[in-house]
N, CA and C atoms of all chains as a GROMACS GRO file, in nm:
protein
  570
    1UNK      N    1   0.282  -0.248   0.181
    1UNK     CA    2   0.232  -0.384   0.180
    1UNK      C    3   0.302  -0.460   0.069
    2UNK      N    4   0.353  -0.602   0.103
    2UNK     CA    5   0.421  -0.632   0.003
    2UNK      C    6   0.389  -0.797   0.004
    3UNK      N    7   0.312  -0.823  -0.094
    3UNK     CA    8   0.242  -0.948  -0.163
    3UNK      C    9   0.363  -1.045  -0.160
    4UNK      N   10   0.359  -1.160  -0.048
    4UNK     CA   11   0.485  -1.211  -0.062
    4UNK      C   12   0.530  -1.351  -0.156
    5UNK      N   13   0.381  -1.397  -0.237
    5UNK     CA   14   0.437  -1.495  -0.329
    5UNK      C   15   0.509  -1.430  -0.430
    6UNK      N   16   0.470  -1.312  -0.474
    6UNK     CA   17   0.529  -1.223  -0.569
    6UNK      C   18   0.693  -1.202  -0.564
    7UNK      N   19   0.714  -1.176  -0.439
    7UNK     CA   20   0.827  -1.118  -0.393
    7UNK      C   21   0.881  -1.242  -0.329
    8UNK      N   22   0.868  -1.393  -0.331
    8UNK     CA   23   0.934  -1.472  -0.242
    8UNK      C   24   1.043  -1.464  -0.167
    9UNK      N   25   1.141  -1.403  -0.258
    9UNK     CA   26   1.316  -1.397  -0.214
    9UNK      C   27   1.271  -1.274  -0.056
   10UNK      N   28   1.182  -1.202  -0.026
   10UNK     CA   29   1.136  -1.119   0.076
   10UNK      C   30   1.086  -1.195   0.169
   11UNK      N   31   1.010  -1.283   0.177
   11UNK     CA   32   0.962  -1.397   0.239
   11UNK      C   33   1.048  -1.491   0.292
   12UNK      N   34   1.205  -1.489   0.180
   12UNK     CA   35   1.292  -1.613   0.223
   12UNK      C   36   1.367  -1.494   0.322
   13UNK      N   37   1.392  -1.400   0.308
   13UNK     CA   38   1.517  -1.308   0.364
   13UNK      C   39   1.438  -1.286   0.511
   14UNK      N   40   1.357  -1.249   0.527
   14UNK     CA   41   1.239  -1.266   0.662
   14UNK      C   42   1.215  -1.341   0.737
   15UNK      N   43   1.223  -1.462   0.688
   15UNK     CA   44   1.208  -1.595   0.740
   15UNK      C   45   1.046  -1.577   0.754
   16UNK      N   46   0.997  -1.527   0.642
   16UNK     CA   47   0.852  -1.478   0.636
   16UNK      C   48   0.784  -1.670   0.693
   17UNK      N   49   0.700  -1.690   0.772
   17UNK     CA   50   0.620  -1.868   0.809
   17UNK      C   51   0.496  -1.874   0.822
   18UNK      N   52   0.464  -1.729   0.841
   18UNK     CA   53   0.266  -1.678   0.844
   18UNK      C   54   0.260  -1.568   0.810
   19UNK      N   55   0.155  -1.523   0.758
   19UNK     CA   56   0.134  -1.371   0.747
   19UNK      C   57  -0.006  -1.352   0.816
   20UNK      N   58  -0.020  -1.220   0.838
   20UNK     CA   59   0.091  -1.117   0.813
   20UNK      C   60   0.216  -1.126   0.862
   21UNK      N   61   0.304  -1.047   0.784
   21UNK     CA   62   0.440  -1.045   0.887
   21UNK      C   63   0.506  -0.917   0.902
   22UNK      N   64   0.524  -0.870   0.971
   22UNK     CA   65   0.573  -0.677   0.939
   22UNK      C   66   0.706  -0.716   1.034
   23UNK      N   67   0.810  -0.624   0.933
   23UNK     CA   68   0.887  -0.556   0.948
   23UNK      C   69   0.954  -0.441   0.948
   24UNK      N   70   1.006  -0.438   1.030
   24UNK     CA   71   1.008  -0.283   1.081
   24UNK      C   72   1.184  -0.244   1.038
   25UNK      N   73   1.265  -0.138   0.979
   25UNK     CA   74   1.361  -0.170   0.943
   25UNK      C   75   1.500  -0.238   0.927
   26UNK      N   76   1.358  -0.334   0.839
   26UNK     CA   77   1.452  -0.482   0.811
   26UNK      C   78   1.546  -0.577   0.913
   27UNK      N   79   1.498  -0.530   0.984
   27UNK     CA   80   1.577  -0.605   1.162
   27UNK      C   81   1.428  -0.691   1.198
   28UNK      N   82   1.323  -0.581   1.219
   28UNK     CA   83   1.236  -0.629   1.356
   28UNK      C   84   1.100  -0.669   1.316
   29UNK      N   85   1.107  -0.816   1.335
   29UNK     CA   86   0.986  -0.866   1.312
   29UNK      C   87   0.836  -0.887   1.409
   30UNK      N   88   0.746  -0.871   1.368
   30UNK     CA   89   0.648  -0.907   1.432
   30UNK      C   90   0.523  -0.998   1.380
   31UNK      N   91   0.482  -1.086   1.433
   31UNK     CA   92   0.391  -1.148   1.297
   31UNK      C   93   0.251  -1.172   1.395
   32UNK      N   94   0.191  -1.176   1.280
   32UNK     CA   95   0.056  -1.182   1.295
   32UNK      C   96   0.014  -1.047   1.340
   33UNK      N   97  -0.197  -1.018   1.320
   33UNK     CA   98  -0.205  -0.855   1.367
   33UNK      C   99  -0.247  -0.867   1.471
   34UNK      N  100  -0.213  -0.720   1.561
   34UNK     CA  101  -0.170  -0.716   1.663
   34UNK      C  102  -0.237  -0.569   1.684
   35UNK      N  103  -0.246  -0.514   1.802
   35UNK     CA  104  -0.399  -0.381   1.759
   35UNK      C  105  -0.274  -0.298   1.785
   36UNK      N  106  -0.359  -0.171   1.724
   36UNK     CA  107  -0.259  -0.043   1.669
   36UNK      C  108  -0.140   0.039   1.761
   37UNK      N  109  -0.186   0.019   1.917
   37UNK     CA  110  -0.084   0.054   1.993
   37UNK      C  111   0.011  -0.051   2.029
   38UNK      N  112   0.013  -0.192   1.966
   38UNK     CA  113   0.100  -0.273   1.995
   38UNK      C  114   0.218  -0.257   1.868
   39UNK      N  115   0.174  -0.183   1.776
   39UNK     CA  116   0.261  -0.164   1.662
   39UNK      C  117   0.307  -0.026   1.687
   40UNK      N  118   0.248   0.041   1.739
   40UNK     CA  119   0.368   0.151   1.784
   40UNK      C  120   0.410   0.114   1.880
   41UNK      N  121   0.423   0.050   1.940
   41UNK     CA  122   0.536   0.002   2.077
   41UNK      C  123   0.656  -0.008   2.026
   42UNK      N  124   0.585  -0.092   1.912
   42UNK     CA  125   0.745  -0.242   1.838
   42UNK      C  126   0.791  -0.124   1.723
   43UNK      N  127   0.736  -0.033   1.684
   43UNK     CA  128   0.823   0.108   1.590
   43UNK      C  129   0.903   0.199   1.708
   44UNK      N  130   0.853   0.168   1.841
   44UNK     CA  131   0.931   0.309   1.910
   44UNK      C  132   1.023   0.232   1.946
   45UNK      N  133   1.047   0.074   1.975
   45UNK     CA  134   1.084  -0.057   2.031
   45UNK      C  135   1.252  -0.043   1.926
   46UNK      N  136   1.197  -0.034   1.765
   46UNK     CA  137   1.276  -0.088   1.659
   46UNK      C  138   1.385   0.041   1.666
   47UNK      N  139   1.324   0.174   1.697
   47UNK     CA  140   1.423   0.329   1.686
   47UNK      C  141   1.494   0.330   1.839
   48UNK      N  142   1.445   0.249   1.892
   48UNK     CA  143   1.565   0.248   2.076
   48UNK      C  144   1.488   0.352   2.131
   49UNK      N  145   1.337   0.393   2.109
   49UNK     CA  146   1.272   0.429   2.252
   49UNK      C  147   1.151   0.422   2.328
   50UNK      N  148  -1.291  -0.492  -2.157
   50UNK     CA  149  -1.298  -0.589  -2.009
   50UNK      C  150  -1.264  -0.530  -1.864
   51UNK      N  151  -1.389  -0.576  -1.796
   51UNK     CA  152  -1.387  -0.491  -1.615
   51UNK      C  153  -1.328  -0.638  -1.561
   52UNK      N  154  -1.202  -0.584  -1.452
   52UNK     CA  155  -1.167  -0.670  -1.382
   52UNK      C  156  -1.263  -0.694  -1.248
   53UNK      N  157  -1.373  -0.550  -1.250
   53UNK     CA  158  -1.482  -0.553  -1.159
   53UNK      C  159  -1.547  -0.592  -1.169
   54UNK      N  160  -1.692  -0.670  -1.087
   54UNK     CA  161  -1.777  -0.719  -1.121
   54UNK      C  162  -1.912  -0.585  -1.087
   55UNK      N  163  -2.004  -0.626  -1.154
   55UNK     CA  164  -2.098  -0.462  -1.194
   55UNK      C  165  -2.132  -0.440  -1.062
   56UNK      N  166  -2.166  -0.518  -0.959
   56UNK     CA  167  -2.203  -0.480  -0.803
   56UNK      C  168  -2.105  -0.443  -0.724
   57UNK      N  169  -1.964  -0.449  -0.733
   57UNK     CA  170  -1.878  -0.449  -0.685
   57UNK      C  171  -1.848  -0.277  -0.722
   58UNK      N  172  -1.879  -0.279  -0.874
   58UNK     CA  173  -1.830  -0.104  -0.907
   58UNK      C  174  -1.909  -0.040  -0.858
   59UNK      N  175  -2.001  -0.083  -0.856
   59UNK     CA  176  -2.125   0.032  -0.768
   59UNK      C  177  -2.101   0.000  -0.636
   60UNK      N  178  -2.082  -0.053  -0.582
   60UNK     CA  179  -2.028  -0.089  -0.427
   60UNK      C  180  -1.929   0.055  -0.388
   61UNK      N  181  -1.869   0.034  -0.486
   61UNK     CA  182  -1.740   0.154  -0.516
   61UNK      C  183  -1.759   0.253  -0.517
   62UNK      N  184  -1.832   0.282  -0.625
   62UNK     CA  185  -1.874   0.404  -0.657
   62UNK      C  186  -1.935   0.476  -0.545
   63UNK      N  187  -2.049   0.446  -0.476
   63UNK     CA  188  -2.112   0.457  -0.328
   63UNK      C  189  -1.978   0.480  -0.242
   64UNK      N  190  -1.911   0.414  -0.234
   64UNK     CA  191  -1.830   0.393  -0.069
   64UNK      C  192  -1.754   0.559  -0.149
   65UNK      N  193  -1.701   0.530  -0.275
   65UNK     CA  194  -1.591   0.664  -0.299
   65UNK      C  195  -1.663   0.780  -0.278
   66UNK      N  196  -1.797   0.788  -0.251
   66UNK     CA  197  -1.848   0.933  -0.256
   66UNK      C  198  -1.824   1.010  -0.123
   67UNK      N  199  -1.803   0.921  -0.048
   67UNK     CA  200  -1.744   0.966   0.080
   67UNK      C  201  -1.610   1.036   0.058
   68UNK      N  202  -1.526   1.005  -0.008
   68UNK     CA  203  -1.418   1.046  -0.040
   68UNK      C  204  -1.396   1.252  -0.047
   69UNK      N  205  -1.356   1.288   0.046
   69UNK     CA  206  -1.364   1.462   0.036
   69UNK      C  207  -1.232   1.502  -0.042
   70UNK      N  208  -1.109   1.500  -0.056
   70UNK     CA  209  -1.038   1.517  -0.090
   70UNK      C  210  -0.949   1.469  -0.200
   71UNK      N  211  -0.895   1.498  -0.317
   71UNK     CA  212  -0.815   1.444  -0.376
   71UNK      C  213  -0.685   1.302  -0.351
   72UNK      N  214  -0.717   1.212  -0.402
   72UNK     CA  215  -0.605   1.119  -0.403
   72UNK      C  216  -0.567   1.088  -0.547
   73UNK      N  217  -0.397   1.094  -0.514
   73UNK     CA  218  -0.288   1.051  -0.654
   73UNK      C  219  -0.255   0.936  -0.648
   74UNK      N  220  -0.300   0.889  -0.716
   74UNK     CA  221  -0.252   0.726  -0.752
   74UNK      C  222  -0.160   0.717  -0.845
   75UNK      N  223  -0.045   0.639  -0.770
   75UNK     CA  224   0.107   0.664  -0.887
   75UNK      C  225   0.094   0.485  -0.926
   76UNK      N  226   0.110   0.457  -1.031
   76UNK     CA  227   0.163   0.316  -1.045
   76UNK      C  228   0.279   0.295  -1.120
   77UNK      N  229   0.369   0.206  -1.082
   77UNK     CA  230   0.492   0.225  -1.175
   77UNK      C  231   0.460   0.013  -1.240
   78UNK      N  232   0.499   0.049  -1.372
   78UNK     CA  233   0.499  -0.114  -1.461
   78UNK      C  234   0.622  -0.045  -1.547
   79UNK      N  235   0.600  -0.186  -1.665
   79UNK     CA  236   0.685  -0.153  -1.719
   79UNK      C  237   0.669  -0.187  -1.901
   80UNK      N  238   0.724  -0.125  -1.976
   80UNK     CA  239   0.692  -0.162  -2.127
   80UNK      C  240   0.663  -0.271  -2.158
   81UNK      N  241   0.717  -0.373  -2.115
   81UNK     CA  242   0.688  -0.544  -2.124
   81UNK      C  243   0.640  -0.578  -2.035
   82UNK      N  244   0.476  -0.587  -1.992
   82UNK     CA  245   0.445  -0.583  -1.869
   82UNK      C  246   0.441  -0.742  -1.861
   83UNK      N  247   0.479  -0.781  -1.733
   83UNK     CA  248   0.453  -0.907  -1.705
   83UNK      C  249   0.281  -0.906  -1.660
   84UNK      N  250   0.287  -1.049  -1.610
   84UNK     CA  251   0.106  -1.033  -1.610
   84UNK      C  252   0.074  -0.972  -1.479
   85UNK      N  253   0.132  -0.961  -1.347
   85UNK     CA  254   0.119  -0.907  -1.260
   85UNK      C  255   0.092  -0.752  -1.275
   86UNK      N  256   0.204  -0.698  -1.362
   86UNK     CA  257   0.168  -0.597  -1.364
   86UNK      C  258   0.078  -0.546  -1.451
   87UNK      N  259   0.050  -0.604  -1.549
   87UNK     CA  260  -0.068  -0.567  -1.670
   87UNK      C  261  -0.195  -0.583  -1.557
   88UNK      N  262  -0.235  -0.732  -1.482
   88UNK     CA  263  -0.325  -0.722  -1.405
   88UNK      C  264  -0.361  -0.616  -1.289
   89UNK      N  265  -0.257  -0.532  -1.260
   89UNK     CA  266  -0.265  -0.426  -1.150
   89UNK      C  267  -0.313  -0.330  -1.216
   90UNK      N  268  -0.255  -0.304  -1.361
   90UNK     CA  269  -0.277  -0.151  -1.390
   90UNK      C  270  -0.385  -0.198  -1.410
   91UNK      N  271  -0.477  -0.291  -1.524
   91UNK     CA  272  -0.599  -0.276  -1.542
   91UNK      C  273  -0.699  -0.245  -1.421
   92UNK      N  274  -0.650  -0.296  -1.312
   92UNK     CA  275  -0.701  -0.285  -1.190
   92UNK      C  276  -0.760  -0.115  -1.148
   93UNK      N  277  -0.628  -0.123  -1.143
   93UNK     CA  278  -0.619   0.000  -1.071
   93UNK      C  279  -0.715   0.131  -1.182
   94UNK      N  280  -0.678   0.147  -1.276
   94UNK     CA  281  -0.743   0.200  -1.436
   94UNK      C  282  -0.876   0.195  -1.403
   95UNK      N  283  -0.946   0.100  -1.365
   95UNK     CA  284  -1.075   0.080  -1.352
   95UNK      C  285  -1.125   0.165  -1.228
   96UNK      N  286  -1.035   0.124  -1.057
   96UNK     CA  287  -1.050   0.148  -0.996
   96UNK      C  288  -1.065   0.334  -0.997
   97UNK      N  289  -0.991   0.363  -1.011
   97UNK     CA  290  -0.940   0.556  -1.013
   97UNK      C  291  -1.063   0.587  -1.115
   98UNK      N  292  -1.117   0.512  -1.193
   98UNK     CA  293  -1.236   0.598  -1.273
   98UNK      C  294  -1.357   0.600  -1.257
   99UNK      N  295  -1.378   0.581  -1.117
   99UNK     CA  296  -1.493   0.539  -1.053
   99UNK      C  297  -1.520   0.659  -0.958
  100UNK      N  298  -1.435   0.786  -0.932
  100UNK     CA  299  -1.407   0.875  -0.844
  100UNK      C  300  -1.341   1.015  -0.938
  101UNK      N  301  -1.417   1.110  -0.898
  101UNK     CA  302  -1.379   1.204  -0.989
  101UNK      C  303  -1.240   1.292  -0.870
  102UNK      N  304  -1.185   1.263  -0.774
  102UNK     CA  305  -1.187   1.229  -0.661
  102UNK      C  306  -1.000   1.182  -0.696
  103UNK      N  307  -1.034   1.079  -0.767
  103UNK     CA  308  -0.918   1.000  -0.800
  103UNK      C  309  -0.859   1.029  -0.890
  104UNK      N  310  -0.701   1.013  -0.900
  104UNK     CA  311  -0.650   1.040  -0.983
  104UNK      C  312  -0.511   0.929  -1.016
  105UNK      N  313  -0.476   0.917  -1.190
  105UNK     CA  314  -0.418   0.786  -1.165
  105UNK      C  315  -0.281   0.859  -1.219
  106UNK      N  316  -0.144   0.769  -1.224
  106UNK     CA  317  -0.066   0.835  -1.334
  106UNK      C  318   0.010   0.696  -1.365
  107UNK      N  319   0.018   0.615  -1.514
  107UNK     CA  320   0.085   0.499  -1.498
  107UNK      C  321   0.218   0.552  -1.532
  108UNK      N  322   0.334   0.501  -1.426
  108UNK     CA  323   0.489   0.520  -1.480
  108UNK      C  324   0.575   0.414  -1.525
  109UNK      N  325   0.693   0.435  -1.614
  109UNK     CA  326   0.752   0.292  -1.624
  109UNK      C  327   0.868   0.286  -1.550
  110UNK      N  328   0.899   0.220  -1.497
  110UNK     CA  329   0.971   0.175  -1.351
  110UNK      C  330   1.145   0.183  -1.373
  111UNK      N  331   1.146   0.142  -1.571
  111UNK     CA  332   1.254   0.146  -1.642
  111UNK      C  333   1.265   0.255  -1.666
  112UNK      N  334   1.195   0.346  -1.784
  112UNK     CA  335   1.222   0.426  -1.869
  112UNK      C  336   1.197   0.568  -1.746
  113UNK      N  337   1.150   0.556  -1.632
  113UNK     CA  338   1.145   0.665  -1.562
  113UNK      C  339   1.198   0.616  -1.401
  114UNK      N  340   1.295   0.559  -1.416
  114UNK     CA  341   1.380   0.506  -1.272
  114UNK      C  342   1.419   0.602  -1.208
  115UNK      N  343   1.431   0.755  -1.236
  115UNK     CA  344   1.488   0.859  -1.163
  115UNK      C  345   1.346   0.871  -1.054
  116UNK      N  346   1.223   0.842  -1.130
  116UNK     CA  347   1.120   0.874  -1.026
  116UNK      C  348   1.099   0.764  -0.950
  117UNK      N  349   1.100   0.672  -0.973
  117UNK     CA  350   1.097   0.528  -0.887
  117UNK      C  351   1.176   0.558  -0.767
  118UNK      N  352   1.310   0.572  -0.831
  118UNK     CA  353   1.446   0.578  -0.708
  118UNK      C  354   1.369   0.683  -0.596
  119UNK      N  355   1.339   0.825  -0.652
  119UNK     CA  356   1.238   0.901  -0.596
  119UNK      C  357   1.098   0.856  -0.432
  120UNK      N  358   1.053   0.799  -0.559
  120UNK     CA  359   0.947   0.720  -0.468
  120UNK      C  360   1.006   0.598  -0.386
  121UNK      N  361   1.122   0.529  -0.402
  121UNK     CA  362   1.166   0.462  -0.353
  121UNK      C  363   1.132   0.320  -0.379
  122UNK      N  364   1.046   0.303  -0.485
  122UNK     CA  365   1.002   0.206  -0.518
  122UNK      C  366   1.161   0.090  -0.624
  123UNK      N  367   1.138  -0.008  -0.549
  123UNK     CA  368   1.253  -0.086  -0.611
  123UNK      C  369   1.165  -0.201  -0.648
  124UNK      N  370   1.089  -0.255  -0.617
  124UNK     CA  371   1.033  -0.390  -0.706
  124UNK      C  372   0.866  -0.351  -0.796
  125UNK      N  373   0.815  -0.439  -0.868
  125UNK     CA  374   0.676  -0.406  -0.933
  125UNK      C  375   0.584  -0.501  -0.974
  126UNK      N  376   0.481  -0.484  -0.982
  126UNK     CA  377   0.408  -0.371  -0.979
  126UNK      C  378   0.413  -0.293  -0.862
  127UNK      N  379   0.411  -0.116  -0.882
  127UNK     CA  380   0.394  -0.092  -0.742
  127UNK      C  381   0.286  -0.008  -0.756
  128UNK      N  382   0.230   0.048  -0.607
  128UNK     CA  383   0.133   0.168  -0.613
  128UNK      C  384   0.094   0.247  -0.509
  129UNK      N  385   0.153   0.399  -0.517
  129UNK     CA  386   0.187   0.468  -0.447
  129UNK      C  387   0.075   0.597  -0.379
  130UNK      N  388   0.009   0.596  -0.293
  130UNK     CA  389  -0.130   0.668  -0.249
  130UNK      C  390  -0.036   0.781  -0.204
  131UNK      N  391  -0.102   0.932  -0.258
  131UNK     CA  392  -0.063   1.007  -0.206
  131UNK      C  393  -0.192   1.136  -0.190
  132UNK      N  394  -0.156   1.211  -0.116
  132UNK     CA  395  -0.290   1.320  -0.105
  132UNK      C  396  -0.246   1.490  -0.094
  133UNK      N  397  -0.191   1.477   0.047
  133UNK     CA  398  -0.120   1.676   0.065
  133UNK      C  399   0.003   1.670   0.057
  134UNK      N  400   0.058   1.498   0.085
  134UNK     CA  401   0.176   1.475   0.069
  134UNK      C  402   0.194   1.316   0.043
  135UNK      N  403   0.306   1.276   0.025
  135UNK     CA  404   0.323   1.121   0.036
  135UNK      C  405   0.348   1.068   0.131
  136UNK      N  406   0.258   0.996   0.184
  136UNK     CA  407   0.221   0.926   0.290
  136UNK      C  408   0.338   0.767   0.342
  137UNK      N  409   0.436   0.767   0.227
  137UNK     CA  410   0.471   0.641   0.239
  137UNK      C  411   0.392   0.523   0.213
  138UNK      N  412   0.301   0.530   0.144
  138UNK     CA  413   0.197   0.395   0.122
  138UNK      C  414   0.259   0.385   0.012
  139UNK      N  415   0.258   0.253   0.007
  139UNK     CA  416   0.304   0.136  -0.116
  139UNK      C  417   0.259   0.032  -0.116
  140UNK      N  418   0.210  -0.008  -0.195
  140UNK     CA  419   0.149  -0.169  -0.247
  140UNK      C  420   0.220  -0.220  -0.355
  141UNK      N  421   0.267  -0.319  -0.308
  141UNK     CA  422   0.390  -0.412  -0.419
  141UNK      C  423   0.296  -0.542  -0.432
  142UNK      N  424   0.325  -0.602  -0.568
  142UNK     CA  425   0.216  -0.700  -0.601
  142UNK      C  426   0.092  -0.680  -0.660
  143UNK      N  427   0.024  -0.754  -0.695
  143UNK     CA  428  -0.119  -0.735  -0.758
  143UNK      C  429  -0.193  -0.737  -0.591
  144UNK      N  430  -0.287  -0.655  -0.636
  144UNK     CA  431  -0.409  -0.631  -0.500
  144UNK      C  432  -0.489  -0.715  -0.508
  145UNK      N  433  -0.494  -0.807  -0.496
  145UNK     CA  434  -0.581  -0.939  -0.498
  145UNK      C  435  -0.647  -0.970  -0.350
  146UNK      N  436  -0.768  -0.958  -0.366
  146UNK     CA  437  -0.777  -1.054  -0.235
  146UNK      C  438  -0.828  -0.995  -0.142
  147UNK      N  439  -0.796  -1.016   0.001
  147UNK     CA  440  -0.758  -0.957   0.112
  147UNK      C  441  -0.690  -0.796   0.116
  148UNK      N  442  -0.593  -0.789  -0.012
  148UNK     CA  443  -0.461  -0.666  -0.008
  148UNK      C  444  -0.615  -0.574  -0.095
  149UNK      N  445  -0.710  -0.608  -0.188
  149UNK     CA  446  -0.793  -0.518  -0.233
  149UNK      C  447  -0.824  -0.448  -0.181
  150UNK      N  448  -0.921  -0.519  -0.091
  150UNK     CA  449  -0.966  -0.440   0.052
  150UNK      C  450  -0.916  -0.340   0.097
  151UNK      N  451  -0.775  -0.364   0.119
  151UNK     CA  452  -0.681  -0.303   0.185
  151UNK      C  453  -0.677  -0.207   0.161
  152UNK      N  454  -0.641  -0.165  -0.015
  152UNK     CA  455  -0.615  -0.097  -0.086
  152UNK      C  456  -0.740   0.029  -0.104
  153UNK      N  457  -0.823  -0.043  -0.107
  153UNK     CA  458  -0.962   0.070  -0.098
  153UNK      C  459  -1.020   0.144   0.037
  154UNK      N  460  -0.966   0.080   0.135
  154UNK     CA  461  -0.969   0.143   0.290
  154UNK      C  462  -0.876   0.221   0.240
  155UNK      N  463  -0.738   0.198   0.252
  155UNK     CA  464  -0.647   0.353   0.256
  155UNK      C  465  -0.655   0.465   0.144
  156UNK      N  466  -0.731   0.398   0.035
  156UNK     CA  467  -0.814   0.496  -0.062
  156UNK      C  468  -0.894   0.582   0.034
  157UNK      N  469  -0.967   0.487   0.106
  157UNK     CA  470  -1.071   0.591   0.174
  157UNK      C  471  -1.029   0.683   0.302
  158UNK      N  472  -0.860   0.626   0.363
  158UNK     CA  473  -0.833   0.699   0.482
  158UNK      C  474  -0.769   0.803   0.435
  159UNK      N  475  -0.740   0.773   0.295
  159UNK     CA  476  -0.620   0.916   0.210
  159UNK      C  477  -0.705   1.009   0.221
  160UNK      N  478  -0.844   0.991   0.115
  160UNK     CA  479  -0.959   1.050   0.075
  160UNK      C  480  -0.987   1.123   0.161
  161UNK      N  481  -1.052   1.112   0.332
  161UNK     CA  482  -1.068   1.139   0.392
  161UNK      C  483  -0.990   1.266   0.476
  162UNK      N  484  -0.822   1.201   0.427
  162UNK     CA  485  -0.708   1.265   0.524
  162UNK      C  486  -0.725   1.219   0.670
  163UNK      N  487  -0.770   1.110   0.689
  163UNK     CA  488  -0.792   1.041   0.880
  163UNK      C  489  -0.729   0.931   0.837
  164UNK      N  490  -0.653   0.856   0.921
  164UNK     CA  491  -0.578   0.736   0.921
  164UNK      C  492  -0.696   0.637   0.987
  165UNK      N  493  -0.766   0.712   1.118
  165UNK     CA  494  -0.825   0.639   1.204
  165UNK      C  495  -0.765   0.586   1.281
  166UNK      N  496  -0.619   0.608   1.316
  166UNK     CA  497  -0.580   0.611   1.495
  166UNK      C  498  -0.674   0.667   1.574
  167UNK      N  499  -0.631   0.605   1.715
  167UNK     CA  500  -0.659   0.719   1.789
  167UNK      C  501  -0.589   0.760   1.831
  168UNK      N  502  -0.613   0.870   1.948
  168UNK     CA  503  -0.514   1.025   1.951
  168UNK      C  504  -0.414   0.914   2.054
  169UNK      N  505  -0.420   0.835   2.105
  169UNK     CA  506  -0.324   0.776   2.196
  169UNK      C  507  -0.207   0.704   2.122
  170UNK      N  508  -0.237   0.611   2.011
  170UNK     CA  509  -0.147   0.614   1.924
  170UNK      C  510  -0.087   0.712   1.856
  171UNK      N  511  -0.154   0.802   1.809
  171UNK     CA  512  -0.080   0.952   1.760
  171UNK      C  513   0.035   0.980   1.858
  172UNK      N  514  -0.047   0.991   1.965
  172UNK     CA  515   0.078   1.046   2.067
  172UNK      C  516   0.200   0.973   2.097
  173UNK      N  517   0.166   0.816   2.060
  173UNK     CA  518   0.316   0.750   2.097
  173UNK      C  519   0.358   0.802   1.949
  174UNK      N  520   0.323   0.801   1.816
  174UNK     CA  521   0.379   0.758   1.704
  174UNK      C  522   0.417   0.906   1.699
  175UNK      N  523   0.404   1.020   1.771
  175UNK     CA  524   0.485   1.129   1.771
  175UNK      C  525   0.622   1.194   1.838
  176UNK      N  526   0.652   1.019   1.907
  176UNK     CA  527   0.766   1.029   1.959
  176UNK      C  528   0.873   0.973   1.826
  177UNK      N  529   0.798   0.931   1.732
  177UNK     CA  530   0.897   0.868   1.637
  177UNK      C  531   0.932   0.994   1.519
  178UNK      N  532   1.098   1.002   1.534
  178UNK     CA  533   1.184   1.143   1.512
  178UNK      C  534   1.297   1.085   1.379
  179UNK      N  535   1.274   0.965   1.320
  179UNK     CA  536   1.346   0.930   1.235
  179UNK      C  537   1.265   0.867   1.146
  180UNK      N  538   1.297   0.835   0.973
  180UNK     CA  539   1.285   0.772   0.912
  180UNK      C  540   1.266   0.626   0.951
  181UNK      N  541   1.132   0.560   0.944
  181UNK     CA  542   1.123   0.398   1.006
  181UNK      C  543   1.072   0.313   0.826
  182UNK      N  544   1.149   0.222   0.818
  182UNK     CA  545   1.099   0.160   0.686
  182UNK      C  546   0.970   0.051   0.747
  183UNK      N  547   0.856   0.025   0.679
  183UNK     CA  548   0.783  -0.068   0.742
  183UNK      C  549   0.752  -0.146   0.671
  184UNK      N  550   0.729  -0.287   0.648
  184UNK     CA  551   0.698  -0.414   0.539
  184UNK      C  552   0.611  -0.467   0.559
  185UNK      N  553   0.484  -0.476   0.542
  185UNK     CA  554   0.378  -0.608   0.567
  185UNK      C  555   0.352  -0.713   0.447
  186UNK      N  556   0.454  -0.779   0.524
  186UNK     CA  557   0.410  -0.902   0.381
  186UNK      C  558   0.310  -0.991   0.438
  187UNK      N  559   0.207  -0.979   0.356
  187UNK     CA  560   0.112  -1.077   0.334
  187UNK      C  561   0.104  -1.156   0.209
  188UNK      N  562  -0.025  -1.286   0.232
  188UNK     CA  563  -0.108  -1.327   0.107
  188UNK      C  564  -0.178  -1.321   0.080
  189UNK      N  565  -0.249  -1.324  -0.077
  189UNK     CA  566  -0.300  -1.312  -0.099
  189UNK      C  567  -0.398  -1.423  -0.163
  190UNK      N  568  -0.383  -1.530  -0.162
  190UNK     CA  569  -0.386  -1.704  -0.167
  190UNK      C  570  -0.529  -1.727  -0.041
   0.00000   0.00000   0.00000
């Protein structure tokens, strides 16, 4: 979890505009929450399966 | 000075008794703490002594960067939940807020050793066979 006024320059590199915002390695965004099998979709989504 | 308020530690104290298992609480700051991080550790200091359960260790992020690099931690304050193993949990920033909360649920899912999936998510998230980095930036505002 990463507090993004703290970390702004993370927020600017993201194009962070609402939170939550998750990213998945540093490519794949998803924002806002979303229930728990929709976030393993977008992790099996982000590894190509 | 408690960054807790007295209902809030007993709030705590109660919810941590649930807690079955050991959790390591790593925090990394640094000799010159900025206020973020002075405000975390006190945080956290308070928090971990409320649980016999808990356990804290403060590191400096500078003077012990071989373990940071380790933990993988590159920005701070950070704080690292671990239990039979390291879980990959990290909290960057002060826990303020909303991220408190946060922070004391995965206290309690470490504690526990249950994430609280269910087995259907398990089963997709056991197709995942590589290293995945994950970021949730939120606020805390």
């Amino acid at each position: 979890m990463v507090e993004s006024s703290e970390f702004s320059f993370l927020a600017v590199k993201y194009n962070v505009q609402g939170v939550p915002h998750t990213v998945i390695n540093e490519e794949h965004s998803i924002v806002g929450a979303h229930p728990e099998m929709d976030f393993a979709h977008e992790i099996l989504k982000a590894i190509g399966k | 000075m408690g960054m807790l308020k007295e209902k809030d530690r007993e709030k705590l104290i109660n919810l941590f008794k649930e807690i079955k298992e050991d959790v390591k609480i790593a925090m990394f700051t640094q000799e010159m703490e900025c206020l973020h991080c002075e405000m975390t550790r006190m945080m956290i200091e308070e928090v971990s002594g409320l649980s016999d359960k808990l356990s804290l260790e403060v590191h400096d992020f500078v003077a012990e960067a071989d373990l940071a690099r380790k933990y993988g931690v590159d920005k701070i304050p950070a704080i690292v939940l671990s239990g039979d193993r390291d879980y990959g949990i990290r909290f960057y920033g002060v826990p303020a807020g909303y991220e408190f909360n946060v922070l004391i649920e995965d206290i309690m899912d470490v504690g526990k050793r249950d994430s609280g999936l269910g087995k259907d998510v398990m089963a997709e998230l056991a197709k995942v066979d590589q290293p995945v980095h994950i970021q949730v930036l939120i606020s805390s505002t």
